[in-house]
C-alpha positions in Angstrom: 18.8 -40.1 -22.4 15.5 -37.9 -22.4 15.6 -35.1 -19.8 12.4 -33.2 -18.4 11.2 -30.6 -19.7 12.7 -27.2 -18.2 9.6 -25.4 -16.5 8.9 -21.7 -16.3 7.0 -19.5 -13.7 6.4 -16.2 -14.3 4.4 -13.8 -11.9 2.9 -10.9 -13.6 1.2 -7.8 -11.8 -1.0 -4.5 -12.9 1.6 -2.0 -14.7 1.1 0.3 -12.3 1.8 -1.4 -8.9 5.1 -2.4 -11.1 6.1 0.8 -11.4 5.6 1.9 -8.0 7.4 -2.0 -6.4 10.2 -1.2 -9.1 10.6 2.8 -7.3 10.5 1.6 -3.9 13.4 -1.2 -4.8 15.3 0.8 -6.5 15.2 3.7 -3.7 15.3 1.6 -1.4 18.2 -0.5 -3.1 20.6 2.7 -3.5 19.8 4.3 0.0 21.0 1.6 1.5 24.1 0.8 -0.8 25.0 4.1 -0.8 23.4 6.5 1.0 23.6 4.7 4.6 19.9 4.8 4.8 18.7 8.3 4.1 17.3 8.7 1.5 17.0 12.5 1.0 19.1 12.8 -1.5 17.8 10.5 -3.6 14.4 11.8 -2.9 15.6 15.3 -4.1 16.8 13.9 -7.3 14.0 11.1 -8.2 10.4 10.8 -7.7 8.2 7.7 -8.2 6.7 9.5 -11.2 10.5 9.4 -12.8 10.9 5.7 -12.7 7.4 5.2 -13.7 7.6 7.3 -17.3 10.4 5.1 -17.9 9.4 2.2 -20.5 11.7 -0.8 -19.2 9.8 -3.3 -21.6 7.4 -4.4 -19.2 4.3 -4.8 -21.4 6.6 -6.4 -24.4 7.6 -8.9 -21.7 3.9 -10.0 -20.6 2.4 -10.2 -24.2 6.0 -12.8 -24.6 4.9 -14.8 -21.7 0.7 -14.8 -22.2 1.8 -16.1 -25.7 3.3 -19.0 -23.8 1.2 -19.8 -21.3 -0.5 -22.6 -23.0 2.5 -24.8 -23.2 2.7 -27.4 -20.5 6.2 -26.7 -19.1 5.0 -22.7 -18.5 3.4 -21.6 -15.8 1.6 -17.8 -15.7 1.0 -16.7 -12.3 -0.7 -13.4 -11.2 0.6 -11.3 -8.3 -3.0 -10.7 -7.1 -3.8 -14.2 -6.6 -0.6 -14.7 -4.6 -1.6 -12.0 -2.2 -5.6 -13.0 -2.3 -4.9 -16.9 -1.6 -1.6 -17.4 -0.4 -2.2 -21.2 0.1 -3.7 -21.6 -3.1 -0.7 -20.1 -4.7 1.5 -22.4 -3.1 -0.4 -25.4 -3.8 -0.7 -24.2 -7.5 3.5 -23.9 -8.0 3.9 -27.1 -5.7 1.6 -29.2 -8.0 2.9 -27.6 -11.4 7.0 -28.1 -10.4 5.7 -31.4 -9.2 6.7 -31.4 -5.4 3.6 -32.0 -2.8 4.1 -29.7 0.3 3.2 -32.0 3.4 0.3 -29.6 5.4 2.3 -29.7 8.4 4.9 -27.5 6.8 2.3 -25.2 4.6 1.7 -23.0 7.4 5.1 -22.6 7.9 6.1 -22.1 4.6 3.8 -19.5 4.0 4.1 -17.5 7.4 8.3 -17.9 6.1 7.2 -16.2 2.6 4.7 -13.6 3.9 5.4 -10.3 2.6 5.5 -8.8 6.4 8.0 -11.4 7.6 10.5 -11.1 3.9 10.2 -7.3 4.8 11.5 -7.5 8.3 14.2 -10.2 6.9 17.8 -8.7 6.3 18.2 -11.7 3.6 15.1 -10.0 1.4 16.9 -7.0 1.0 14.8 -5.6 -2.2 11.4 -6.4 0.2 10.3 -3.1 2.0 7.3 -3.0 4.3 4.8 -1.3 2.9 3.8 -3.3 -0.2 1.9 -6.8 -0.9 -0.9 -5.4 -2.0 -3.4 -4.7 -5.2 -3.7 -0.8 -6.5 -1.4 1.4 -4.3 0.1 2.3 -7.6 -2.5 4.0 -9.5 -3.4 5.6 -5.7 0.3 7.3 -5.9 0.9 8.1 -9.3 0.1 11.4 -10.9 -2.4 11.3 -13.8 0.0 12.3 -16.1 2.1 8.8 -15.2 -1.2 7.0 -15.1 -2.0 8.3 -18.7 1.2 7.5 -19.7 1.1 3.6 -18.6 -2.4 3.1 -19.7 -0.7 4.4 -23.1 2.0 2.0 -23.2 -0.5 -0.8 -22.6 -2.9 0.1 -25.2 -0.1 0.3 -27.6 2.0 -2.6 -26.5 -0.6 -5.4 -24.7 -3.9 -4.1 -26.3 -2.7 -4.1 -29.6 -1.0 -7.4 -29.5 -3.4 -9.4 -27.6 -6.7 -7.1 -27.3 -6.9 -7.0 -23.4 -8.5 -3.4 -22.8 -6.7 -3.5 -19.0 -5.2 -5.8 -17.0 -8.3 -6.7 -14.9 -9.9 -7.7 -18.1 -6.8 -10.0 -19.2 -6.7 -11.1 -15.9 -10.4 -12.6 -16.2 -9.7 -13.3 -19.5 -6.8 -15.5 -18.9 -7.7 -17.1 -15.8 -11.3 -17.4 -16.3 -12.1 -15.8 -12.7 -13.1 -12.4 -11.9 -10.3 -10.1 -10.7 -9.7 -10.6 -7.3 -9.8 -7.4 -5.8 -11.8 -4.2 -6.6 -11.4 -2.4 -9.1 -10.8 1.6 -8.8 -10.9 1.9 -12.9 -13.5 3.0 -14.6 -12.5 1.7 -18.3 -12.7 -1.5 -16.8 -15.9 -1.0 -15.7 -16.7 0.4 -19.1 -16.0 -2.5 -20.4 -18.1 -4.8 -18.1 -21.3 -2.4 -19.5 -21.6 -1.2 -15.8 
């Protein structure tokens, strides 16, 4: 008997805005596990500068997944693109797991998945209004943090793959230009602008 081949989606998103998404769960997690929804006491204890210093393996975990997304069963997603094109994103995972989406139910499907409606949903528990989007984390964290990511990616991505930022692996990879502006000047740098 032959089976199919397993298949794999992965969503990856800029180091920074992962920092700040993994903050707010975890913050938001605990407050309302244990804190009965205020959160001032966690907030006296951690800040989003805390959990962003903290190396959790991110970087090590994208170069393991760009190194597979060649093979067929394997499927690289971008965060950006999900939030840019919805629809296209959808269409993209329906066609790769091999399940057409009939258009009367895409609009319903993605109104159901919206980040607004998952945040206002008590069974999306780790979704908190607020987020969705492209850059809010370099906008929040200190330059010290910033510095300290950028580091981790030179050392850990860079070095394995030679992607200067994300934006660039981003284009790299997908062959697109990055969906949303850029507020990073090494990524202009590297664009000669």
């Amino acid at each position: 008997m032959q089976y199919p081949l397993t298949k794999f989606v992965t969503v990856l998103r800029a180091p920074h805005d992962v920092a700040l998404s993994l903050y707010r769960h975890l913050r938001g997690m605990y407050v309302q596990a244990y804190l009965n929804g205020d959160s001032a006491a966690f907030d006296a204890h951690f800040s989003v500068d805390d959990i962003a210093k903290v190396d959790l393996g991110y970087e090590e975990n994208l170069v393991c997944w760009l190194k597979q997304a060649k093979r067929r069963n394997v499927l690289v997603l971008f965060y950006e693109d999900m939030v840019a094109d919805p629809a296209k994103a959808l269409n993209v995972i329906s066609d790769f797991v091999g399940v057409a989406v009939p258009r009367e139910l895409e609009a319903d499907i993605l109104q159901q998945t919206s980040y607004d409606n998952m945040a206002k949903d008590e069974a999306f528990s780790n979704v908190f209004a607020g987020g969705g989007v492209y850059g809010k984390g370099r906008l929040t964290l200190t330059k010290d943090t910033i510095e300290q990511i950028d580091a981790r990616w030179k050392e850990k991505v860079e070095s394995a793959l030679g992607y200067r930022s994300y934006e660039v692996m981003y284009e790299e990879v997908t062959g697109g230009m990055f969906p949303f502006p850029v507020n990073d000047i090494a990524y202009y740098k590297t664009r000669g602008m």
